[in-house]
N, C-alpha and C positions, 0 to 999 in steps of 0.2 A: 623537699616534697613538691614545691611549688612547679617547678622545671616539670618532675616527670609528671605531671596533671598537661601540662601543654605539649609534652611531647604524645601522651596517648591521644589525645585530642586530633592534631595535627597527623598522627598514623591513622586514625579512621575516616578522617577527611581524605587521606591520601590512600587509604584504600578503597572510600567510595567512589572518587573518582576513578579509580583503574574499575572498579564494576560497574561504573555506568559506558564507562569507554568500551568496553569487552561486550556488552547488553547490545551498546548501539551497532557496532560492527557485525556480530550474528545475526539483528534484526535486519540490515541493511542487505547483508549477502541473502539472508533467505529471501528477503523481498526481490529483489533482485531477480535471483534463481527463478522464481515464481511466476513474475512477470510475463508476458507474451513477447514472444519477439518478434519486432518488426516486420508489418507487411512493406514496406517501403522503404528502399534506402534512403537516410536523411540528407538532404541537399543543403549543405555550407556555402555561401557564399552568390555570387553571380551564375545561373547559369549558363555553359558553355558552348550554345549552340549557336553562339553568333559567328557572323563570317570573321576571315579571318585575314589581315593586310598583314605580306609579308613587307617588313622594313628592309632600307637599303636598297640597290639594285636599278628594278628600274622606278621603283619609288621615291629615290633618294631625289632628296632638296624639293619634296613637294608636301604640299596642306594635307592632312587628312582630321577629315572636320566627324567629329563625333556625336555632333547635338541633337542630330535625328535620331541619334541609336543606333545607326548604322555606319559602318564608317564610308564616307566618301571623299576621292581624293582629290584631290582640288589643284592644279595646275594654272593660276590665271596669272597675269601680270603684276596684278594687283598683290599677291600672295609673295610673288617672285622677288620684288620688288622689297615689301616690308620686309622679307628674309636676307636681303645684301644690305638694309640699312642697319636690322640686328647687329650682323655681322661687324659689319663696320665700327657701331659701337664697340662690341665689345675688342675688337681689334685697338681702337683710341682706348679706351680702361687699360689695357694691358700694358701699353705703352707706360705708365704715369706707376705701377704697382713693381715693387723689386724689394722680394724677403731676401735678410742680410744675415748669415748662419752666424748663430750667438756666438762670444767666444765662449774656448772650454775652459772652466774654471781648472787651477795648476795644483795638480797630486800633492795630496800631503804625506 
């Protein structure tokens, strides 16, 4: 007798919960429905109306400095200059790094 007292128990917990889930979903779409809709599309994110650099071309291997907000592209000596020493670095790293393919462990 014990059992079935916990199992009715546990059925009416588990049927209020499917009617409060069922409650809140009809409240939610009626509200919903209800609602006004948007005089304004909602803007995500950055918006889009800034210029625009195309990369490569005849932009390629030059600065384009961001910190105004604007982008401005930068061609100076100086820029040219810290970009072949990058380079170079990582030219030397490369040199020094050599992945060795594991062996394959033998079928059983």
């Amino acid at each position: 007798m014990r059992r079935s007292k916990e199992i009715v128990i546990l059925a009416v917990l588990l049927l209020g919960a499917v009617a409060f889930v069922l409650w809140y979903v009809i409240d939610r779409r009626a509200t919903m429905k209800a609602a006004p809709a948007p005089t304004e599309p909602k803007v995500v994110g950055p918006v889009l109306d800034k210029p625009y650099v195309p990369l490569g071309g005849a932009n390629e291997g030059k600065t384009i400095d961001f910190s105004s907000g604007q982008p401005i592209i930068k061609d100076t000596p100086a820029d040219r200059a810290a970009l072949e020493a990058a380079l170079r670095d990582i030219k030397e790293a490369e040199q020094n790094v050599k992945f060795e393919a594991q062996p394959t462990p033998p079928k059983k």
